[in-house]
Structure formats: C-alpha cells, structure tokens
NUDO-141119 format. One record per atom (N, C-alpha, C): residue number from 1; residue in one letter; x, y, z. Coordinates in Angstrom, 1 decimal. Example, Ala and Ser with C-alpha at 12.3 -4.5 7.8 and 13.67 -1.06 7.14 Angstrom:
! NUDO-141119
+-----+------+--------+--------+--------+
: pos : code :     px :     py :     pz :
+-----+------+--------+--------+--------+
:   1 :    a :   13.2 :   -5.7 :    7.8 :
:   1 :    a :   12.3 :   -4.5 :    7.8 :
:   1 :    a :   13.2 :   -3.3 :    7.8 :
:   2 :    s :   12.8 :   -2.2 :    7.1 :
:   2 :    s :   13.7 :   -1.1 :    7.1 :
:   2 :    s :   12.9 :    0.0 :    7.9 :
+-----+------+--------+--------+--------+
//
This chain:
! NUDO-141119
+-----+------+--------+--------+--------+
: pos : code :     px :     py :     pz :
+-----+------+--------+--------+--------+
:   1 :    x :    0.8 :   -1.2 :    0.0 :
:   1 :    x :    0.0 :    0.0 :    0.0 :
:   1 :    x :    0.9 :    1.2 :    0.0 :
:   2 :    x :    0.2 :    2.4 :   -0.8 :
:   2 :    x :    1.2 :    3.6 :   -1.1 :
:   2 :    x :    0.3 :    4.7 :   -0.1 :
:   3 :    x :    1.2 :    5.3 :    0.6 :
:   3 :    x :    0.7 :    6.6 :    1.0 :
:   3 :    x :    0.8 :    7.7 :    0.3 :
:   4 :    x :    0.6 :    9.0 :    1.0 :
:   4 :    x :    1.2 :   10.3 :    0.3 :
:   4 :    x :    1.8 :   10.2 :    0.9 :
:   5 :    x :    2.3 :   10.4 :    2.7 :
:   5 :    x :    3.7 :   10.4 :    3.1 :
:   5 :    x :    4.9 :    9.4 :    2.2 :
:   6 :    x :    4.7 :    8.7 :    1.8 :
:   6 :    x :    5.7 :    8.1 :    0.9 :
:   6 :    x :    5.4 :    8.9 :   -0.4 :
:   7 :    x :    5.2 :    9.3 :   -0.6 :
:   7 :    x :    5.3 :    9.5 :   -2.4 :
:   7 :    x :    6.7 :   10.7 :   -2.2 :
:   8 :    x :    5.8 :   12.1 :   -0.8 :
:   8 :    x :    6.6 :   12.9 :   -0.2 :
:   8 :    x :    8.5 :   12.4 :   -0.3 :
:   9 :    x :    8.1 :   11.5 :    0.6 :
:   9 :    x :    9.7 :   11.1 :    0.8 :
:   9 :    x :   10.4 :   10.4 :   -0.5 :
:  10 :    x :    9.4 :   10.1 :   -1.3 :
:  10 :    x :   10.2 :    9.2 :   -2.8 :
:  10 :    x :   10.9 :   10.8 :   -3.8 :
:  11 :    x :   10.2 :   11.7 :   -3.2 :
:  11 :    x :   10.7 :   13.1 :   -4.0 :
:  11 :    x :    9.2 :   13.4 :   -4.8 :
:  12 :    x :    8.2 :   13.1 :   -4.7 :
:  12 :    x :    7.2 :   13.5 :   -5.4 :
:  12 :    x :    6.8 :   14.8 :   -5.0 :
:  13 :    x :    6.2 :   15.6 :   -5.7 :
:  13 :    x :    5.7 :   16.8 :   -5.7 :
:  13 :    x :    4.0 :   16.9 :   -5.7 :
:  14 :    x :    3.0 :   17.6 :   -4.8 :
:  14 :    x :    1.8 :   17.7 :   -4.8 :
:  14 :    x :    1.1 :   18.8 :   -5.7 :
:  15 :    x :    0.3 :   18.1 :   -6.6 :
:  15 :    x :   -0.6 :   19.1 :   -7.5 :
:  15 :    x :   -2.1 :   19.2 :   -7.0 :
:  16 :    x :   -2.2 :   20.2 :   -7.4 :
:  16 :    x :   -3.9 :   20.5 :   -7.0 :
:  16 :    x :   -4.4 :   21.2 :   -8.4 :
:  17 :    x :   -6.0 :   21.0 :   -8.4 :
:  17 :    x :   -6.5 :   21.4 :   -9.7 :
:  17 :    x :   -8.2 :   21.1 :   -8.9 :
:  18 :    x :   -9.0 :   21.9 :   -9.8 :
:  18 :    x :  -10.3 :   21.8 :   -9.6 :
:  18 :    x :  -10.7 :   21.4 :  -10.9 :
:  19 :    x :  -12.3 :   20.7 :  -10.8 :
:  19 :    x :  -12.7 :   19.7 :  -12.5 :
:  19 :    x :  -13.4 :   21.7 :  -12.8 :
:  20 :    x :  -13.0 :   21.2 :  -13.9 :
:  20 :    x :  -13.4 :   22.7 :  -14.9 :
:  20 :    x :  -12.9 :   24.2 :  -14.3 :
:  21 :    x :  -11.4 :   23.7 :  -13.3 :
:  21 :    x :  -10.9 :   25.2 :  -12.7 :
:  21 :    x :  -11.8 :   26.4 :  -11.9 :
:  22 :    x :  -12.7 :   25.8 :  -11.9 :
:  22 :    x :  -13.6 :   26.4 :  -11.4 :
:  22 :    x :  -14.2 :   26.1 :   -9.9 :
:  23 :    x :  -14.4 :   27.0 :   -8.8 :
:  23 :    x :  -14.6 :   26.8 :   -7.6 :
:  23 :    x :  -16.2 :   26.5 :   -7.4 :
:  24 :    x :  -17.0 :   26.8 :   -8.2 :
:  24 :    x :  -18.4 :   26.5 :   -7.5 :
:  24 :    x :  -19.2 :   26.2 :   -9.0 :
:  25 :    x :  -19.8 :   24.8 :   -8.6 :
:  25 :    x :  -20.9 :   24.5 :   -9.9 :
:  25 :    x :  -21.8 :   24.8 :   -9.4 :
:  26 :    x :  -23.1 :   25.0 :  -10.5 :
:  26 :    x :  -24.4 :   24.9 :  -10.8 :
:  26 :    x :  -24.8 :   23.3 :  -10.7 :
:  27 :    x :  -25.4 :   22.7 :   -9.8 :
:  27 :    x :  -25.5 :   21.0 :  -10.3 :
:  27 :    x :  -27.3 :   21.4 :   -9.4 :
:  28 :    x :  -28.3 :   21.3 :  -10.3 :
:  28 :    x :  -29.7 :   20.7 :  -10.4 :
:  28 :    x :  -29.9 :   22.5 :   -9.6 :
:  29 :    x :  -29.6 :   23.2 :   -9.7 :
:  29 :    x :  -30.0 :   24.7 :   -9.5 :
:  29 :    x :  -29.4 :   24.9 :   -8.1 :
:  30 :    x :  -28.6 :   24.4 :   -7.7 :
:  30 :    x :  -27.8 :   24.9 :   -5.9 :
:  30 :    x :  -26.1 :   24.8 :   -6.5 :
:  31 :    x :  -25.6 :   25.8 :   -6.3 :
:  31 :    x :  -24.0 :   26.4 :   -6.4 :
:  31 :    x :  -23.9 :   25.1 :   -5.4 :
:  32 :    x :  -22.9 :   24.5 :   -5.4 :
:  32 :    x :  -21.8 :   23.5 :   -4.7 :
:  32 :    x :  -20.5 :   24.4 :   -5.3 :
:  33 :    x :  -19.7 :   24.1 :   -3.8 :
:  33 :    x :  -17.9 :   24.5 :   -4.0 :
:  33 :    x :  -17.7 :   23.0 :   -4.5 :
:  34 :    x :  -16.9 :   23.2 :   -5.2 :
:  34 :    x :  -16.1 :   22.1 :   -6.3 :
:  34 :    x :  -14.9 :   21.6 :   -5.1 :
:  35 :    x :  -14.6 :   20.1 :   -5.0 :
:  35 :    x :  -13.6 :   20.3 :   -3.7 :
:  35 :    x :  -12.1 :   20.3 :   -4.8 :
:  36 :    x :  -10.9 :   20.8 :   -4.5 :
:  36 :    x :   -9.5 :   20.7 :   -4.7 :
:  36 :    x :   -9.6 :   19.1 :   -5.2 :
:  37 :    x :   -9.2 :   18.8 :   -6.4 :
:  37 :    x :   -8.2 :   17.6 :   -6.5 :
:  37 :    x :   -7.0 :   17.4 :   -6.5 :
:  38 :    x :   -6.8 :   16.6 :   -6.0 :
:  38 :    x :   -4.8 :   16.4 :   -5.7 :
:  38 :    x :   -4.3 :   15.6 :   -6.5 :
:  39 :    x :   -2.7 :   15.3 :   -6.6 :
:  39 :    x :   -2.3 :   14.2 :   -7.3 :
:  39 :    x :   -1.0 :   14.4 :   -7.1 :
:  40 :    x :    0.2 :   13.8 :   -7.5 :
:  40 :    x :    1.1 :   14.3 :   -6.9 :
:  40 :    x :    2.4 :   13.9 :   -8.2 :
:  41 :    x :    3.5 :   14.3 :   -8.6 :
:  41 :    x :    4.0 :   14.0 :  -10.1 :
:  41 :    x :    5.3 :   13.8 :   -9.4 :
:  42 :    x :    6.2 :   12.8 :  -10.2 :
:  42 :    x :    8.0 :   12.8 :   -9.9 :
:  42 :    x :    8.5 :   12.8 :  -12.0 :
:  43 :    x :    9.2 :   13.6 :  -11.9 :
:  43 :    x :   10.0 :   13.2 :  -12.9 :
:  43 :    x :   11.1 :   13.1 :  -13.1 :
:  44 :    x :   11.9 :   11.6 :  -13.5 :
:  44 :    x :   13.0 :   11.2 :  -13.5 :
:  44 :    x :   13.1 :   10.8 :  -15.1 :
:  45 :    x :   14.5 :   12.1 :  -15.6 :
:  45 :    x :   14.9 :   12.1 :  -16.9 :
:  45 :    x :   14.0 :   12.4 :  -17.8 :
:  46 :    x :   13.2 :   11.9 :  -18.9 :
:  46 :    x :   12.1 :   12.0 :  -19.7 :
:  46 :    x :   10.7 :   11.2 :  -18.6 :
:  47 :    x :   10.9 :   10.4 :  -17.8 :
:  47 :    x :   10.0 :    9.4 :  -17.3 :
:  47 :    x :    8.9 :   10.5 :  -16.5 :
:  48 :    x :    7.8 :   10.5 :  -16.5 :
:  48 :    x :    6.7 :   11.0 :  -15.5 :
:  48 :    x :    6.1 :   10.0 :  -15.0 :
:  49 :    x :    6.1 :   10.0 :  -13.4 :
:  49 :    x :    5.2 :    9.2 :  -12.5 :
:  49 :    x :    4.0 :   10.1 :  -12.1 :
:  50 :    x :    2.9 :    9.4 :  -11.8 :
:  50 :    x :    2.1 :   10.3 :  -11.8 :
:  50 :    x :    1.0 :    9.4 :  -11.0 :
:  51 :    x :    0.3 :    9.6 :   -9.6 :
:  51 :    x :   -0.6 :    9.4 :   -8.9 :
:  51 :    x :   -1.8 :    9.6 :   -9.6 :
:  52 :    x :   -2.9 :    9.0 :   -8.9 :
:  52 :    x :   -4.6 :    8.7 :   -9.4 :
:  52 :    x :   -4.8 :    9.8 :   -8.5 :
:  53 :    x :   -6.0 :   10.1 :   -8.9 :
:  53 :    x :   -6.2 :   11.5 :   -8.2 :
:  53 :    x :   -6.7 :   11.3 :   -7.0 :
:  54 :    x :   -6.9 :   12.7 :   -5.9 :
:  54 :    x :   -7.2 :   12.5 :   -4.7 :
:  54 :    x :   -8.8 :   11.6 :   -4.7 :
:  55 :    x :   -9.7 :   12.0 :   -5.1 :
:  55 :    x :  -11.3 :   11.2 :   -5.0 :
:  55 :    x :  -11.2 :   10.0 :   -5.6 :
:  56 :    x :   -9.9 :    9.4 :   -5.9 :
:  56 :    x :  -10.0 :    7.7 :   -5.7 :
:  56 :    x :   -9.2 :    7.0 :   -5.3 :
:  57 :    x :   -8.4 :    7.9 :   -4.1 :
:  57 :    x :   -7.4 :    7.6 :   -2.8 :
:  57 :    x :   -8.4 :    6.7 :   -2.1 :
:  58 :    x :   -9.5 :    6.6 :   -1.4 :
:  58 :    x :  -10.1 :    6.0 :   -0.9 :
:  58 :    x :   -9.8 :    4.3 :   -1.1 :
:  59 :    x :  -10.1 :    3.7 :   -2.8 :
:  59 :    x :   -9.9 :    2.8 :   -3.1 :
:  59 :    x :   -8.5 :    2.6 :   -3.0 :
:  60 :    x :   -7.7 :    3.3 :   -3.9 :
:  60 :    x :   -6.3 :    2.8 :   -3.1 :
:  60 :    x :   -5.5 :    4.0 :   -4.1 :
:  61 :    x :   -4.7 :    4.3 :   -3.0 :
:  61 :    x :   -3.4 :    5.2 :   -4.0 :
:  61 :    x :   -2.6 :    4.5 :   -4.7 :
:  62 :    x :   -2.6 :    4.7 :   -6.3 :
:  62 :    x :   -1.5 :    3.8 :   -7.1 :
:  62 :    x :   -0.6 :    5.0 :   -8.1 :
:  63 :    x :    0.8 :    4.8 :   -8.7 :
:  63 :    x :    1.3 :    5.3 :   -9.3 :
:  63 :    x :    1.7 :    4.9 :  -10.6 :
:  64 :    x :    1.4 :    5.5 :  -11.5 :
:  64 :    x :    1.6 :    5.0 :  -13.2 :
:  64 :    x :    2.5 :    5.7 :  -13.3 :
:  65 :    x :    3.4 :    5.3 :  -14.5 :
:  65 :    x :    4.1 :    5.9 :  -15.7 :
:  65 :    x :    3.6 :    6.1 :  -16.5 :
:  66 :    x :    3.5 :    7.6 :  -17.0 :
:  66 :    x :    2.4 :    8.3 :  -18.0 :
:  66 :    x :    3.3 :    7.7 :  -19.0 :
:  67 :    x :    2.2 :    8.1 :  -20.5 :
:  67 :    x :    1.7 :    7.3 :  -21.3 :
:  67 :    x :    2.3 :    5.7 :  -21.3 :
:  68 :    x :    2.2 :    4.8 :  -20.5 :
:  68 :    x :    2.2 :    3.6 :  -20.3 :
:  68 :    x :    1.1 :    2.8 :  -19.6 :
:  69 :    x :    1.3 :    1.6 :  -19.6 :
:  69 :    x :    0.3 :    0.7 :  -19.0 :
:  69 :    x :    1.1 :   -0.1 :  -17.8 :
:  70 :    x :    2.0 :    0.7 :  -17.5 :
:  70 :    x :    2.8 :    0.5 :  -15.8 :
:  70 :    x :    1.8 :    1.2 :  -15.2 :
:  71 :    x :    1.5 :   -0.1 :  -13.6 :
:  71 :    x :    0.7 :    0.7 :  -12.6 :
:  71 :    x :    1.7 :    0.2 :  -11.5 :
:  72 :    x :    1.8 :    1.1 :  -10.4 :
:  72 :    x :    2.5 :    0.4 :   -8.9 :
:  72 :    x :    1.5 :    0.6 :   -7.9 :
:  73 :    x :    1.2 :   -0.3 :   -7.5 :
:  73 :    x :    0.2 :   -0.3 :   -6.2 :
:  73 :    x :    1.0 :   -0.9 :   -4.9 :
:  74 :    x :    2.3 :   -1.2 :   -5.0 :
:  74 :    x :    3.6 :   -1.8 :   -3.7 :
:  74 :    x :    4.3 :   -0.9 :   -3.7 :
:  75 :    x :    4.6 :   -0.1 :   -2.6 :
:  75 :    x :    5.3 :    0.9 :   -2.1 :
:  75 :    x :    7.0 :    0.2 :   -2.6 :
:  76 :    x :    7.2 :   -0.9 :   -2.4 :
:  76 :    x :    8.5 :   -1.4 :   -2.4 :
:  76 :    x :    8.9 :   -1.6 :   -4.2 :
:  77 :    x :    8.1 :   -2.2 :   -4.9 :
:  77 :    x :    8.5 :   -2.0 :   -6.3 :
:  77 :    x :    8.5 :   -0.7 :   -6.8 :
:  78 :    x :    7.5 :    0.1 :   -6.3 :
:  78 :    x :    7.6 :    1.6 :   -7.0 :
:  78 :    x :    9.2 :    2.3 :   -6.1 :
:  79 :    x :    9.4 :    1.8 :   -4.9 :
:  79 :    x :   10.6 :    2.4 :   -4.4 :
:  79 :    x :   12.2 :    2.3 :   -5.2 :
:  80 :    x :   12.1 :    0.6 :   -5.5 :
:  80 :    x :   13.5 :    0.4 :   -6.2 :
:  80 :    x :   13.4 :    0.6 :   -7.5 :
:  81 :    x :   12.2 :    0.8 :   -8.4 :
:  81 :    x :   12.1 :    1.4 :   -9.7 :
:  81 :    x :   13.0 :    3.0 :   -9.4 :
:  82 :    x :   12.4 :    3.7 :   -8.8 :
:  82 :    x :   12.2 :    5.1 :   -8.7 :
:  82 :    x :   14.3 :    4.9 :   -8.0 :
:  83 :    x :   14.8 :    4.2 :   -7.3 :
:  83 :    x :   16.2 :    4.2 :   -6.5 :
:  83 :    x :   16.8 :    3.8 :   -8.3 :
:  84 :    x :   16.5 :    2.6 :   -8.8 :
:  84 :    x :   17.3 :    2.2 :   -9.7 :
:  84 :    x :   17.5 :    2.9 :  -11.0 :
:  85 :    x :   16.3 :    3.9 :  -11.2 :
:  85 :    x :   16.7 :    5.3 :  -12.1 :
:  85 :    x :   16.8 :    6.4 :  -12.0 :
:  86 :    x :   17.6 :    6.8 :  -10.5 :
:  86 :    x :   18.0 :    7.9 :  -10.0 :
:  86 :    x :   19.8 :    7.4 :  -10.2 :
:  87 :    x :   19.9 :    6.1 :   -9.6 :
:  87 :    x :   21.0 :    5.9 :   -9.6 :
:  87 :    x :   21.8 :    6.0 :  -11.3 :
:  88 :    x :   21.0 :    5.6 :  -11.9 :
:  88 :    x :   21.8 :    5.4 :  -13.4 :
:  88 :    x :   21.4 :    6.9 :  -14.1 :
:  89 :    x :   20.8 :    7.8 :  -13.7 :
:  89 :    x :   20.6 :    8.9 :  -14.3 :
:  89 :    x :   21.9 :    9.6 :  -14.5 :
:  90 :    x :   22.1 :   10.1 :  -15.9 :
:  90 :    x :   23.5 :   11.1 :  -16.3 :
:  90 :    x :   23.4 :   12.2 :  -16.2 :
+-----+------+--------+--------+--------+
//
C-alpha cells in the first residue's frame, strides 16, 4: 500500500486542480464548491510518475508511468524502480 507520506519522501511533488478550474458548480439549481483535486507527479529524466487523483485515494493510492500501461500499487516495487533510475541517471 502507497501513502502520500511516501510518495513525499520518494521526492514526489503535490498538485492541486479543480474539474473545470472552477470553484463553484451549478449542479440541479444549488452552487456547490467544487472540492480541490490532488495528485502528486516525480519526474526522472524523460520518465513521469504520476498518482490517481485525490477522489480515488479512498480505493487505493497507485502510481503510473504516464503514457504507459505501468501501474504500482507496492510501495517497495515503486521504491526500487524510482532508486534504480535515480541511480543510473547522467
């Protein structure tokens, strides 16, 4: 299982964004505040890691490698990935 305190310490960075940038919808005639989405990005070399967004943290925090069909949902495989291409980076 991945936390955000781990992603923190793997060197990830936290992003925030609201759906349509915007702070308050119209949904069935009552304004709602839109809540902050989070997510959190590392990039090593060309590579981007990239977290599932905060509203489906609940099911589970996992990390992809954008445009791929790599997912990490083990804190320990996504650790030695992320150690063994820091280490070979030029």
């Amino acid at each position: 299982m991945i936390t955000e305190q781990d992603l923190i310490e793997l060197g990830f960075e936290r992003e925030t964004t609201s759906y349509n940038d915007s702070i308050t919808s119209n949904v069935d005639g009552y304004f709602v505040d839109n809540e902050e989405i989070a997510f959190y990005t590392l990039m090593i070399d060309e590579l981007e890691f990239s977290s599932n967004t905060s509203d489906e943290w609940d099911d589970e925090l996992e990390v992809i490698i954008t445009d791929t069909s790599i997912v990490f949902r083990n804190l320990e495989d996504l650790r030695n990935v992320i150690d063994i291409l820091k280490r070979n980076q030029q």
